[in-house]
C-alpha positions as CSV (number, residue, x, y, z in Angstrom):
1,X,24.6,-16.1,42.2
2,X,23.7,-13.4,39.6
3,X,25.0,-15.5,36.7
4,X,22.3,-18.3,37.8
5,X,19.7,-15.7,38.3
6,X,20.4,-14.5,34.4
7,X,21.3,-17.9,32.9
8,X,17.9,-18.9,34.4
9,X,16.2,-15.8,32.7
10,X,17.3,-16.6,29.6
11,X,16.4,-20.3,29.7
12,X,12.9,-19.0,30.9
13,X,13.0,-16.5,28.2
14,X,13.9,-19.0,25.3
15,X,11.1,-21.8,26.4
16,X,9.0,-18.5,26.5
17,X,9.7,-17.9,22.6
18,X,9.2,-21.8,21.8
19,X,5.6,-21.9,23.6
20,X,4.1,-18.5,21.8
21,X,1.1,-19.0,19.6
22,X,0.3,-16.4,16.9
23,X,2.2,-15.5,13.6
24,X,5.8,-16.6,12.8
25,X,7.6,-15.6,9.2
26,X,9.9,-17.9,7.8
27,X,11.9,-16.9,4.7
28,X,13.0,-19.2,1.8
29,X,16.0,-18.0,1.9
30,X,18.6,-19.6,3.8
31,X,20.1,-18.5,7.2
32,X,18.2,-14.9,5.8
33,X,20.4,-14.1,3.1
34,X,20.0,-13.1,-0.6
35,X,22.5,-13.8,-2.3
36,X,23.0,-11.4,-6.0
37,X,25.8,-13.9,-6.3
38,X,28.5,-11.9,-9.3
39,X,26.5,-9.7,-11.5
40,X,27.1,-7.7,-14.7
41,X,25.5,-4.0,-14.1
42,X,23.9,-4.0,-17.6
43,X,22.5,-7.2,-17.5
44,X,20.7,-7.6,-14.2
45,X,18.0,-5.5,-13.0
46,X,18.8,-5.5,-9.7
47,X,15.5,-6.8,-8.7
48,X,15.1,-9.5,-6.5
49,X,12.2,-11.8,-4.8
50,X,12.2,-12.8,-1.3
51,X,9.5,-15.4,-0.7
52,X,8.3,-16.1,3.1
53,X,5.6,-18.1,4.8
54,X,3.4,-17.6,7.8
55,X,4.2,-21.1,9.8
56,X,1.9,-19.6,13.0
57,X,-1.6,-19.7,13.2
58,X,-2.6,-15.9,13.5
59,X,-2.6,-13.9,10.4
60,X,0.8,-12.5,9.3
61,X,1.1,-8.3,8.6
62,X,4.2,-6.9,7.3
63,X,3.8,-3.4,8.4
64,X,7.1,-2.0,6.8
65,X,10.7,-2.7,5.0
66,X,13.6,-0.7,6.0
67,X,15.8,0.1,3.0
68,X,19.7,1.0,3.4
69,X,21.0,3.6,1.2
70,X,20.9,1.6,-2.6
71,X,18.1,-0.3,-2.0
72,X,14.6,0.2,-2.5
73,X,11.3,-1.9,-1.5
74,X,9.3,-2.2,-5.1
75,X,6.7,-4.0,-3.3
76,X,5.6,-5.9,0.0
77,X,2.6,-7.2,1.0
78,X,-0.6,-5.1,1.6
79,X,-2.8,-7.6,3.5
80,X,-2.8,-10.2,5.8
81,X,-0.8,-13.6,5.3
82,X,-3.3,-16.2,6.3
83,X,-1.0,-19.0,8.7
84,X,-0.1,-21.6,5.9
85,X,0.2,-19.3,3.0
86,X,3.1,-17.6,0.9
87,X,4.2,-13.8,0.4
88,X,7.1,-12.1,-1.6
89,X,8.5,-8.7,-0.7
90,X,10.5,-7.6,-3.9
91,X,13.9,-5.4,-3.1
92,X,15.7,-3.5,-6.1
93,X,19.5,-3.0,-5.9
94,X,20.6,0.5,-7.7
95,X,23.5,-1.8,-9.3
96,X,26.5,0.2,-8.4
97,X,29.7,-1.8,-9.1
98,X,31.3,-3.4,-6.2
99,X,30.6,-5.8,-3.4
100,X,27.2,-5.5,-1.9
101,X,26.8,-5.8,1.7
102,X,23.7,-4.5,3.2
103,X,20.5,-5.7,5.7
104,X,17.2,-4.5,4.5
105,X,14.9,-5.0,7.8
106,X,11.2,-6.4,7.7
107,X,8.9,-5.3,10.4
108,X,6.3,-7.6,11.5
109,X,3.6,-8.7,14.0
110,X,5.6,-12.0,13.6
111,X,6.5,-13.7,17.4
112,X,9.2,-16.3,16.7
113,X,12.0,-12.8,16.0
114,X,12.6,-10.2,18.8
115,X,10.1,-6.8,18.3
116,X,9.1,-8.9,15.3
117,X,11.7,-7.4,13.7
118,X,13.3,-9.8,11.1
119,X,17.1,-8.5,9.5
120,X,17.8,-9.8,5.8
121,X,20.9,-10.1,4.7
122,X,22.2,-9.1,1.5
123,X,25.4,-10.1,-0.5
124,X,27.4,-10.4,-4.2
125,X,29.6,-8.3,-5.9
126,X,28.7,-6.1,-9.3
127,X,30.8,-5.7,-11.6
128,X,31.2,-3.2,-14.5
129,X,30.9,-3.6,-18.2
């Protein structure tokens, strides 16, 4: 009985997320992951683009990005992110040499992610010259 009562809950709770009007984020980037890919220290900057749209029909706000240790946020958007239009949120790597395996976290007013919290992952390797 208690595994109907919570597989019903979660059915209810997924149609829920499906029928929600107001912003949603979508990023470019597949499954949410930039990928640096193998990259020479000296010759990348480390600086990377992550471009998202607002597929909703409420106006988007990013209200922060949480960097983990080697990563900084350059910029993210200021304003609103009318439903239909583009934003980039620019992350810098500090380029140490090794793999890269981090999640820089985007929080949001967006609907279609829990809390409208949204994890990016990030992935590649540096190596040394």
């Amino acid at each position: 009985m208690k595994n109907r009562i919570t597989f019903i809950a979660i059915v209810m709770t997924s149609l829920f997320g499906y029928a929600q009007n107001g912003p949603k984020i979508e990023f470019r980037a597949k499954d949410n992951t930039i990928d640096y890919g193998t990259v020479s220290k000296k010759a990348d900057t480390g600086i990377r683009t992550i471009e998202f749209t607002n597929t909703g029909d409420a106006p988007l706000i990013i209200s922060n990005v949480l960097s983990t240790p080697g990563f900084s946020i350059p910029s993210k958007p200021n304003g609103a992110i009318n439903p239909g239009e583009t934003g980039t949120i620019q992350v810098k790597y500090s380029m140490i040499p090794g793999p890269i395996r981090k999640t820089i976290t985007v929080e949001s007013n967006a609907v279609n992610y829990p809390g409208g919290r949204i994890p990016l992952k990030i992935k590649g390797d540096v190596i040394a010259d």
